[in-house]
C-alpha positions as MATLAB code, in Angstrom:
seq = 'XXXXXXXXXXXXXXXXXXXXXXXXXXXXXXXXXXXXXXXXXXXXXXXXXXXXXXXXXXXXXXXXXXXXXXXXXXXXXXXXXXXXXXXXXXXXXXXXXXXXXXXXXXXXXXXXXXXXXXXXXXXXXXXXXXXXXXXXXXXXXXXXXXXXXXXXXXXXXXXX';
ca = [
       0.000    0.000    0.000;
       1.034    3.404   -1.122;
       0.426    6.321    1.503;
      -2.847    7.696    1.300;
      -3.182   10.452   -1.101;
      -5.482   13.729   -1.443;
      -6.799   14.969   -4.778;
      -8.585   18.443   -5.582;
     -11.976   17.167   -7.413;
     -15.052   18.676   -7.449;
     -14.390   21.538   -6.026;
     -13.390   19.325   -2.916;
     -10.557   17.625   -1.070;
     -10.378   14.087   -0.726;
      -8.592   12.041    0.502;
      -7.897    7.905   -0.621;
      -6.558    4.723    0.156;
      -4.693    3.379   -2.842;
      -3.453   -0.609   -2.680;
      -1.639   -1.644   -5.660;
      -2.771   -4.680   -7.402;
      -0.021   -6.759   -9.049;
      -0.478   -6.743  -12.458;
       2.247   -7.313  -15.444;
       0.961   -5.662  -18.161;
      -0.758   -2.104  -15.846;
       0.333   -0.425  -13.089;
      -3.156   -1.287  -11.572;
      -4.525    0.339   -8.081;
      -7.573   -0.226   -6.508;
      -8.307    3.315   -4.688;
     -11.099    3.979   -2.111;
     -12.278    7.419   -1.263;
     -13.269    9.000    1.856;
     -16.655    9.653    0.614;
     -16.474    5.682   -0.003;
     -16.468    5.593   -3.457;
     -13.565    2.475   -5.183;
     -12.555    2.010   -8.060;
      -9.825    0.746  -10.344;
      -7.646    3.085  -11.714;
      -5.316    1.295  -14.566;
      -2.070    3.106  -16.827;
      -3.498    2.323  -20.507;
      -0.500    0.326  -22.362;
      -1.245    2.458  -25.571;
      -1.340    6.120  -24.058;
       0.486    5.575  -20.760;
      -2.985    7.514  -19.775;
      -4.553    6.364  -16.841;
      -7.998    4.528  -16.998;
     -11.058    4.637  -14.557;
     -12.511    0.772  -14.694;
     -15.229    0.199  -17.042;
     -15.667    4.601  -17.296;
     -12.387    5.231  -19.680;
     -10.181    8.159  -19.387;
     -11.795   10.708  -16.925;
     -10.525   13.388  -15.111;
     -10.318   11.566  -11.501;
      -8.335    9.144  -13.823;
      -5.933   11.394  -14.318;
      -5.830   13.278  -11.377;
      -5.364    9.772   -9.519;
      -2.715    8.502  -11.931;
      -0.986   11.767  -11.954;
      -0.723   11.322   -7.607;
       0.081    7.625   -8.128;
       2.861    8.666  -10.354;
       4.712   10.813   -8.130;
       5.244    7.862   -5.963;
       6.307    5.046   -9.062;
       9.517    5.232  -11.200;
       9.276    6.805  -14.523;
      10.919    4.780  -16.578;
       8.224    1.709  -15.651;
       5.766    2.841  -17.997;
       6.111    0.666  -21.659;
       3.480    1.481  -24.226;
       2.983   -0.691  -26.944;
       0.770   -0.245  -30.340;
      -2.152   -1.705  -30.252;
      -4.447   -2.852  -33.349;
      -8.134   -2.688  -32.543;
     -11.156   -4.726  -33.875;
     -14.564   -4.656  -34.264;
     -17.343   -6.630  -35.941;
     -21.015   -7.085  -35.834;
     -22.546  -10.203  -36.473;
     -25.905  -11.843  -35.711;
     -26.963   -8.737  -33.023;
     -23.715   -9.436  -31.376;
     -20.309   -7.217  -30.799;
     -17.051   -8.522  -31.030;
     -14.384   -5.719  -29.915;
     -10.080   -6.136  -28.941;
      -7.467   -5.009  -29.136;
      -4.149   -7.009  -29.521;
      -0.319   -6.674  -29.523;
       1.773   -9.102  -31.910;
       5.419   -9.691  -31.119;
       7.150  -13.128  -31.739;
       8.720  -15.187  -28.680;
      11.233  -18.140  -29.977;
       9.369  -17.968  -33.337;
       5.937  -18.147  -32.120;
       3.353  -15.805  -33.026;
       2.254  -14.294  -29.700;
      -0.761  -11.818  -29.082;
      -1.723   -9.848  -26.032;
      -5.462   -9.844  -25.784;
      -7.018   -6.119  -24.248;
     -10.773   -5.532  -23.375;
     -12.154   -2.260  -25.750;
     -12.491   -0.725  -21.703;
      -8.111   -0.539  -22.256;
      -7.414   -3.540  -20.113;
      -5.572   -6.480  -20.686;
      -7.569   -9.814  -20.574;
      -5.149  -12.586  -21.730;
      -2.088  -13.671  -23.906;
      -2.535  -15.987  -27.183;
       0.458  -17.826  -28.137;
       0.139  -20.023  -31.782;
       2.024  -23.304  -31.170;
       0.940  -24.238  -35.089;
      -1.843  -24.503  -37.238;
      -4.273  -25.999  -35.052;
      -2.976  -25.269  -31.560;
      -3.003  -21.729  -29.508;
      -2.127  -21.837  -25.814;
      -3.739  -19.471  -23.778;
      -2.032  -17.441  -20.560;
      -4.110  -15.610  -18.186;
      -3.373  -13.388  -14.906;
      -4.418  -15.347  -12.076;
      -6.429  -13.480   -9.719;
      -8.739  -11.563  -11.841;
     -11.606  -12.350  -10.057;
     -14.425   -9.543   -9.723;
     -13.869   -8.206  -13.236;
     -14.620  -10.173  -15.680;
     -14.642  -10.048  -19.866;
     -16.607  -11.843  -22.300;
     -14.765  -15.448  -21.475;
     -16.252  -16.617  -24.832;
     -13.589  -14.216  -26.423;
     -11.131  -17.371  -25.237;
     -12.735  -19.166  -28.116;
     -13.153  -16.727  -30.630;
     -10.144  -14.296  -30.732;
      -7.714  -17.270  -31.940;
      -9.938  -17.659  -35.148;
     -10.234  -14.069  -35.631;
      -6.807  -13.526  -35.598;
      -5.860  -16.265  -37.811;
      -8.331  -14.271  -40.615;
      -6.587  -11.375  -40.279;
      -3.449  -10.856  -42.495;
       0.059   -9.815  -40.962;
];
């Protein structure tokens, strides 16, 4: 845990717990307020921006990451280029982003929710065979977990 911090907001003072939440990919915090409102605040890979959970890139975002900051080396923020997808089908939404890099000659992909946060890592073994990497200890946000099945066909659509 972080000291407690105080942020100007609202025309008001207040003051929050932050607790960091390991994460590899984020600096990730989870960051009660005074007037008891939580929330996790997230660095977005792409921007080095911070996130608000599920409301995108607000000002308390930023006033939060900009505090968290002060505290955290500067030279631990990597941003990476993301590509982003969308498609319709049949009434329902399919929407990532991904990162492609290759690891000892495998096609790898980091898997990111459209909120800016990183759900899980595809690796191709070969034709027919993806292994899948998560973050353990996730629980209490959760992502579409039927983008485990689809993503890897996506991708494999898509030309690179």
């Amino acid at each position: 845990m972080i000291k407690p911090i105080q942020i100007f907001f609202n025309d008001r003072l207040y003051t929050a717990e932050i607790s960091e939440i390991y994460h590899p990919i984020h600096w990730m915090f989870h960051v009660k307020f005074d007037d008891e409102y939580e929330n996790i605040f997230f660095s977005d890979v792409e921007t080095g921006k911070w996130v608000e959970q599920d409301l995108g890139f607000t000002n308390l975002a930023d006033k939060v990451g900009k505090e968290i900051a002060k505290s955290m080396p500067k030279d631990n923020i990597i941003r990476k280029p993301l590509n982003w997808y969308h498609e319709e089908s049949f009434g329902k939404n399919v929407s990532f982003g991904y990162h492609h890099f290759i690891v000892d000659g495998y096609s790898t992909y980091e898997i990111y929710s459209e909120n800016k946060r990183y759900m899980f890592t595809l690796v191709k073994l070969n034709n027919e065979l993806w292994q899948l990497f998560k973050v353990p200890g996730m629980a209490g946000w959760n992502y579409n977990e039927e983008y485990i099945e689809e993503i890897p066909f996506i991708i494999d659509t898509l030309k690179f």
